[in-house]
N, C-alpha and C positions, 0 to 999 in steps of 0.2 A: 273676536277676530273670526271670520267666516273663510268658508273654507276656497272662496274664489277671490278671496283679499290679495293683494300685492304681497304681502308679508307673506304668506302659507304659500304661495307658489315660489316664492324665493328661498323658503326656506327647503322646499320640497325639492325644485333643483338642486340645492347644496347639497342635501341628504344625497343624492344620486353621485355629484361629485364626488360626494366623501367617502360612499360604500364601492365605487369602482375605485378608488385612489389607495384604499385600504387592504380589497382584495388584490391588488400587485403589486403590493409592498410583500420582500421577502424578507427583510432585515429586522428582527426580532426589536432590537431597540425603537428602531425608526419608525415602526409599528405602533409600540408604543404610545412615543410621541406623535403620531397622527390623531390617535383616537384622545388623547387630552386636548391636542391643538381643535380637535372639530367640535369634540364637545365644551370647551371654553369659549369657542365662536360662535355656535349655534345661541348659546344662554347669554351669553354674554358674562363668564363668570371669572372671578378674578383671579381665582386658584384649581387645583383638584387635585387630587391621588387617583393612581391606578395599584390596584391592589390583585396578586396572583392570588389564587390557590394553591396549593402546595403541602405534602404533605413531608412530617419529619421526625425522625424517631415515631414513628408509628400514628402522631398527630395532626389533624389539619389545621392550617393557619395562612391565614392570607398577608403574604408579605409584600412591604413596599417595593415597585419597580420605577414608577417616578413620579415625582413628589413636584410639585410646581405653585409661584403665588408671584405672581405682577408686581403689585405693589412693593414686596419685600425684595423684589429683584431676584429672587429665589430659583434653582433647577436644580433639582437633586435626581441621580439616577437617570437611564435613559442612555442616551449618549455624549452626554454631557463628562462621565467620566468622575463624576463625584458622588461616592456611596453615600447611603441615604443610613442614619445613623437611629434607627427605630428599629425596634425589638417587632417582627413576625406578631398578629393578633391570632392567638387561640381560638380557635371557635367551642371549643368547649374549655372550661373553668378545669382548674386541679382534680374537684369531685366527681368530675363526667357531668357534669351538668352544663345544659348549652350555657352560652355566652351572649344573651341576648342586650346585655346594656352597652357594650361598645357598640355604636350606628354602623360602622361597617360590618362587624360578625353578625351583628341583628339583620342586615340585609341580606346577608349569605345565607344563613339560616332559614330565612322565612321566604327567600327568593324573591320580594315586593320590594316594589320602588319606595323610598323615604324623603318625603319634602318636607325639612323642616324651616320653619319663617325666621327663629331666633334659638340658637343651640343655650343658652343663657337660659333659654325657660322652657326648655323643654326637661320635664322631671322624669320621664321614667328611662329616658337613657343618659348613660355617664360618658358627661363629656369634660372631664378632669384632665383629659391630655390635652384637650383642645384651650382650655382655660390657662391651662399652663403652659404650653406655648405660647400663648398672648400675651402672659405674662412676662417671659423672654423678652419677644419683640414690640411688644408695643402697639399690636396687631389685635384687629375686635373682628373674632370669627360671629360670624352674626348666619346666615343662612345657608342653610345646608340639599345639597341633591345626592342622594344615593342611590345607587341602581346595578339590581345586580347582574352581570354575562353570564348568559346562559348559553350553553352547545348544542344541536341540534337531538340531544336525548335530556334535555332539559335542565343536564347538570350542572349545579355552577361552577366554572372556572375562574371568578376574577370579580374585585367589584371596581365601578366607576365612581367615586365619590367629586362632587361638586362645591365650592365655596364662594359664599360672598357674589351672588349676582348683583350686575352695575346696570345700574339706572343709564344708558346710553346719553343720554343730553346732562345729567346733572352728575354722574359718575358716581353717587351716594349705595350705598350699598342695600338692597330692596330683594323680598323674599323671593324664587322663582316662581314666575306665574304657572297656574297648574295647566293652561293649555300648550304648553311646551312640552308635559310629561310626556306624549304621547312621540312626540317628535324627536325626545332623546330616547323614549326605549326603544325607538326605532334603528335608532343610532347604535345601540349600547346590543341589539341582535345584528347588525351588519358587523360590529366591534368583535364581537361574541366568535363571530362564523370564522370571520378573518383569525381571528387569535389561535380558536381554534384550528384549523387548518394549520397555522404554523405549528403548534404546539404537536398535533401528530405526526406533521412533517418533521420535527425536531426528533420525536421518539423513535422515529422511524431511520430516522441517520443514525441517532444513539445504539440503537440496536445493531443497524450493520455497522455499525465501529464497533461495538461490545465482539458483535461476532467476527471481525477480523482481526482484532487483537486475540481471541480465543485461537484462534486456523495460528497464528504467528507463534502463538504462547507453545501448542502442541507441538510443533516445529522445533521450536527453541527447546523442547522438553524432549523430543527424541533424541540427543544428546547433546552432554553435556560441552562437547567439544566446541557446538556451531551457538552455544548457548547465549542467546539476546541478538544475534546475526541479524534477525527478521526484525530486532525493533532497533538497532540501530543504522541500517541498513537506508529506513525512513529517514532518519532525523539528518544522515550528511548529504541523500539524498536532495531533499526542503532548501542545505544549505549551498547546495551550487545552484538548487534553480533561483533562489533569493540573490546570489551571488549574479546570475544571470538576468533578472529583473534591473537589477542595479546597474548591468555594465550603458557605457554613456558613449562607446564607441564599439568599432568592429562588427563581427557579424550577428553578435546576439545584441548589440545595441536597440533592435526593436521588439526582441522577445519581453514576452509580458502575459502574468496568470489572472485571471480573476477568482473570485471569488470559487466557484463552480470547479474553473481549472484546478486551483491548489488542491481541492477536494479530490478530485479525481485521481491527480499527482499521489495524492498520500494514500488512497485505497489502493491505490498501483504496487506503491512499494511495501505495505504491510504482507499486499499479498504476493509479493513479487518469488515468492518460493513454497507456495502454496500446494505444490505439485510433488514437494518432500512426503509428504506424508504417503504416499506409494514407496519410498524408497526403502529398502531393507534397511534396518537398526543397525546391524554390522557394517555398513556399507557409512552409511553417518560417522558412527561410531570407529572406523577403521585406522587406529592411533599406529599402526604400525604395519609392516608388509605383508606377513606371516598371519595380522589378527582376521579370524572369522568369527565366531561365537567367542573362543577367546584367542590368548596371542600363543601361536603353534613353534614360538622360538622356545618356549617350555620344552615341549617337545623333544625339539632337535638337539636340545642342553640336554637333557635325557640318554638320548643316544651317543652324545658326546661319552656322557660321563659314563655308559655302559659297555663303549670302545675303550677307553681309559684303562678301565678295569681290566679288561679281557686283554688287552697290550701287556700292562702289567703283568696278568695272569700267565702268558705265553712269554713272557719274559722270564719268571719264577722258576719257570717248569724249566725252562733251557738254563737257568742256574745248578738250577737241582742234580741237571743231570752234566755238568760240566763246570765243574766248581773252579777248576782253574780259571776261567771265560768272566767269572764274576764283574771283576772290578768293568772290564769291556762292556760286559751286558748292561751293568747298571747302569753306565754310562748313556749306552741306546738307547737305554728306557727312559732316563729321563729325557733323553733328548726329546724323542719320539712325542711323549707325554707333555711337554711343553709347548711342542709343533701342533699338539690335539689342540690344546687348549688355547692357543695363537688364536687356532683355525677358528673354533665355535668364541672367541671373544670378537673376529673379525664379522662373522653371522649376526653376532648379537647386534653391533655396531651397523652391517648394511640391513639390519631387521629396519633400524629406525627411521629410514628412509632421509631424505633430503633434497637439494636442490637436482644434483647433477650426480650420478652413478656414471661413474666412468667404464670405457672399455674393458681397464685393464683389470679393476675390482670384479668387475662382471667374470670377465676369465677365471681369477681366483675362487668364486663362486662355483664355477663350473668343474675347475681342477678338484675343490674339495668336495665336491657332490660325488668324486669317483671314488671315493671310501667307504667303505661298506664296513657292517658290526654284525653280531650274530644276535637274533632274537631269543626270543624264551623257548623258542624249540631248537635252537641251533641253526636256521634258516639263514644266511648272508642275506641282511639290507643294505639299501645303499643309506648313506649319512645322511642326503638330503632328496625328498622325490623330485621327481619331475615338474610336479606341479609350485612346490617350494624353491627349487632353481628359478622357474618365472618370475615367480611372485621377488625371488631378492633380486634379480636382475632389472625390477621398474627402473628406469632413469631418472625420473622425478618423480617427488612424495610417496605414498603407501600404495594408490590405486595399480591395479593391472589396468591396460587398456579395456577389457570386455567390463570389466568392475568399472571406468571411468564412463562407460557407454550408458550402464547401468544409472549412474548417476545424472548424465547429462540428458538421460530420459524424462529426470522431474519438469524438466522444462516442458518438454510435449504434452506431459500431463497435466502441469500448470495452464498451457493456452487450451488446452481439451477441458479444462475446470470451469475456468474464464469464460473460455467461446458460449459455454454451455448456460452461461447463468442470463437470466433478461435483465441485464443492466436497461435504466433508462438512460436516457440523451445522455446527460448530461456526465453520464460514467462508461461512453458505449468504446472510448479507448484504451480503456483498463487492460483489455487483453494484451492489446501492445506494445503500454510501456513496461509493464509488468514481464511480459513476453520474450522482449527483444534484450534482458542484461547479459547473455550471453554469445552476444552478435559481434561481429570483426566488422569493420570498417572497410577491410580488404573482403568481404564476405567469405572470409575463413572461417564463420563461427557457428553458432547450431543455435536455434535448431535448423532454422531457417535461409543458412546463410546468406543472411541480407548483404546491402551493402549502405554505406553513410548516407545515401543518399533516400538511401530507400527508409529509412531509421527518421522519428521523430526525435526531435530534442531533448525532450525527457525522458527515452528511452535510452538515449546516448550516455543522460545522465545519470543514469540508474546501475550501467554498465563501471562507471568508473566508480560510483559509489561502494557496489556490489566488491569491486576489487580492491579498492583499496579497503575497507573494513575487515574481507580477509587477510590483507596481509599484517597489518598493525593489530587484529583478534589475539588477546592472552592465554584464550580457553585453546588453542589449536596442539595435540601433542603431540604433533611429529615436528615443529619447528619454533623455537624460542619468538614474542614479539616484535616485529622488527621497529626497529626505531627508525621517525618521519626520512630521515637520507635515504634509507635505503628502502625505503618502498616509494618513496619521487622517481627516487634512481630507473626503480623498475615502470613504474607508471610513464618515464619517458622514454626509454627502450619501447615499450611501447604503442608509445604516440609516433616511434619513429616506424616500428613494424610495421604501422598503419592500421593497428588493432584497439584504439581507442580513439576519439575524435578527438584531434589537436587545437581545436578553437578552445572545445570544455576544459582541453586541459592546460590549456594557456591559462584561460579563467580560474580554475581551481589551484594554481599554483599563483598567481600574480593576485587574487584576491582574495590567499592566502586563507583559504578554505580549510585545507588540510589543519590549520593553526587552530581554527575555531574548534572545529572538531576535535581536535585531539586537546585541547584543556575541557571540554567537556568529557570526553572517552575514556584517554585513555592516560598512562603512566606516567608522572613526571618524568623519567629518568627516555621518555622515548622521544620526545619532543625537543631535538640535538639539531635543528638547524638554525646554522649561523646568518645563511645569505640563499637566495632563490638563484643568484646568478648561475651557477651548475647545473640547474633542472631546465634553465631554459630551451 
């Protein structure tokens, strides 16, 4: 065949087709399958393996990724969806000795191409698996092409293995002619380059996921409170924008992720509290209203108990000196002493913080903060400082306001994280879905105060994810888990506030998102709704 034949320019074009058609395939299986579909077409061959390199418990071996034969009707592995049922080939033997008699690790090994006419007679490689598959099916592996992928530093990654070339007009099975070698290794370095490139591409996502799940894990590791927040935060995330993908009407009827999207979606919400890691450990950690380093209601039960004493004490002494007064005084004293102990169980109790500190507790607070005790020099303190009045007067949960500033700061430092890194394309809105979970819809929220309109979709979703996994969290200890009523309850107060988007949460309540979630999550005993109709 010369090299201005009909045949060599047609094949020479295909080759063109095949290595552009190769290098814009992203999809790792589909890839696959192109480079068996071209080199089965080029030879005209009736079968092949594609075989990875791979390395495992410390050994290399090239394992089957897809396995294909015509005549058997056969596709195994690829995307096909059907595992290929062969043990990984060692490239080296038990003893550390290469593996040169299996044809495929012989060609890994030696990195040369292998044309055998008839696998039956050829003796100095073992082809016992091959012989015994035929014997299975019925099937005469007769001619063989092996060829190995090399990467652009020579290394092999992968081999192409070929079977059984067809005679085009008579269909008989006939050795492969050797002026084709050159036109599959041409193939098998287009195959090579493409493979490669994904395969760095691959390592290269592996890693920034290894290292976002690291930033999430640290996160989750500065206390034990908010502990796994950052990896489930993801996954109910996934489940309303799936839930959104699906809807068949209304307004997210034509939202839709691809490939690329979902990726981006998921780096968003691993790192979607990435800006924690600035935040003071106490401040995470703040199980209670009084706690800094540790909880200062210690403390204040301290002074209780060393006013107690000293009541007591001044009670003794006016006994001592007015014995008549006794049964009267003792009477005082326990009153008095019982009134102490009201007061500092009433502390303990507004230490823990809650939904809603009312006025009237708040006042109580205030009244008992005007009792003072004597210190170890005899100095009058008051019972509670100033700074401990604030702190029990929060209205809701453990934070003070300047403490709650504190915290709503991770966000600025999240989008200052974010903004900062060179995301490519295809990740260049991480900042702000990631960004926007604590945005009002009313543009009441921070950091940004956006408003709905100004908000993407999956930031919107991020927002209700964010909130509801705090509220149904087990690890939180200033408030028992709430079971699914009562955090609907609140999720619709406010979608009526206007503080969460009422489309998503039409969605996540009617396509009963919250359900999914919570049989994966969280507690039997939380998961108490009878009927949706009340959340509506």
């Amino acid at each position: 065949m010369t090299a201005s034949s009909p045949m060599n320019r047609d094949l020479f074009w295909r080759l063109i087709e095949i290595s552009t058609a190769l290098s814009s395939e992203r999809n790792t299986a589909r890839l696959f399958e192109k480079i068996l579909d071209a080199a089965q077409d080029i030879t005209h061959a009736d079968g092949g393996t594609l075989y990875l390199l791979k390395e495992k418990n410390g050994r290399l071996a090239l394992e089957f990724e897809i396995m294909r034969n015509n005549s058997l009707s056969l596709t195994l592995g690829g995307t096909s969806g059907r595992p290929i049922p062969f043990a990984p080939l060692p490239l080296l033997r038990d003893d550390g000795t290469p593996n040169h008699n299996n044809i495929a690790t012989h060609t890994a090994l030696t990195k040369r191409m292998e044309n055998i006419e008839d696998a039956y007679c050829a003796e100095h490689l073992d082809f016992s698996g091959t012989k015994a598959f035929d014997a299975r099916t019925g099937y005469r592996s007769k001619s063989f092409l092996t060829v190995p992928l090399c990467n652009h530093e020579g290394e092999v990654i992968g081999v192409l293995q070929l079977v059984n070339a067809k005679n085009p007009q008579t269909r008989e099975s006939i050795a492969f002619p050797q002026d084709i070698e050159p036109i599959v290794a041409a193939l098998a370095s287009s195959a090579a380059i493409a493979l490669d490139n994904q395969i760095l591409l691959q390592d290269t996502r592996d890693l920034l996921d290894a290292f976002i799940k690291v930033i999430a894990q640290a996160i989750d590791a500065k206390s034990s409170h908010t502990s796994a927040h950052c990896q489930r935060v993801p996954a109910l995330t996934e489940l309303i924008a799936e839930a959104a993908c699906q809807a068949a009407e209304g307004p997210l009827q034509s939202f839709n992720l691809n490939e690329n999207d979902w990726y981006e979606l998921r780096v968003a919400s691993w790192l979607h509290d990435c800006g924690k890691l600035a935040t003071p450990d106490y401040l995470l950690d703040k199980s209670t209203k009084l706690h800094l380093l540790i909880d200062g209601v210690e403390t204040v039960k301290t002074r209780f108990t060393a006013l107690m004493a000293q009541v007591e004490a001044g009670y003794l002494r006016q006994m001592r000196d007015n014995p008549a007064q006794i049964p009267v005084l003792e009477e005082l004293m326990r009153e008095e002493i019982a009134n102490l102990a009201d007061d500092c169980q009433f502390i303990e109790k507004a230490n823990k913080g809650g939904e809603f500190m009312s006025d009237e507790h708040k006042a109580r607070v205030r009244q008992i903060a005007e009792r003072c005790w004597k210190d170890h020099l005899g100095v009058e303190q008051p019972i509670l400082t100033e700074q401990e009045v604030s702190f029990l007067c929060i209205d809701r949960g453990t934070l003070s306001f300047d403490e709650r500033q504190k915290i709503n700061d991770h966000m600025k430092v999240t989008i200052q994280m974010l903004e900062s890194l060179p995301f490519p394309k295809n990740l260049q809105r991480v900042p702000e879905y990631a960004g926007g979970h604590h945005e009002k819809m009313d543009g009441t929220g921070f950091p940004k105060g956006l408003k709905r309109d100004q908000m993407s979709w999956p930031a919107r979703m991020m927002a209700i994810a964010d909130i509801f996994e705090a509220l149904t969290a087990s690890e939180r200890p200033y408030k028992p888990p709430m079971k699914i009523t009562q955090a609907l309850g609140i999720l619709q107060r406010m979608r009526d506030q206007n503080h969460i988007d009422p489309d998503l949460y039409q969605l996540f309540l009617t396509a009963r998102v919250w359900e999914q979630y919570a049989k994966r999550f969280l507690k039997p005993e939380q998961l108490d709704v009878d009927s949706i109709d009340a959340y509506r």
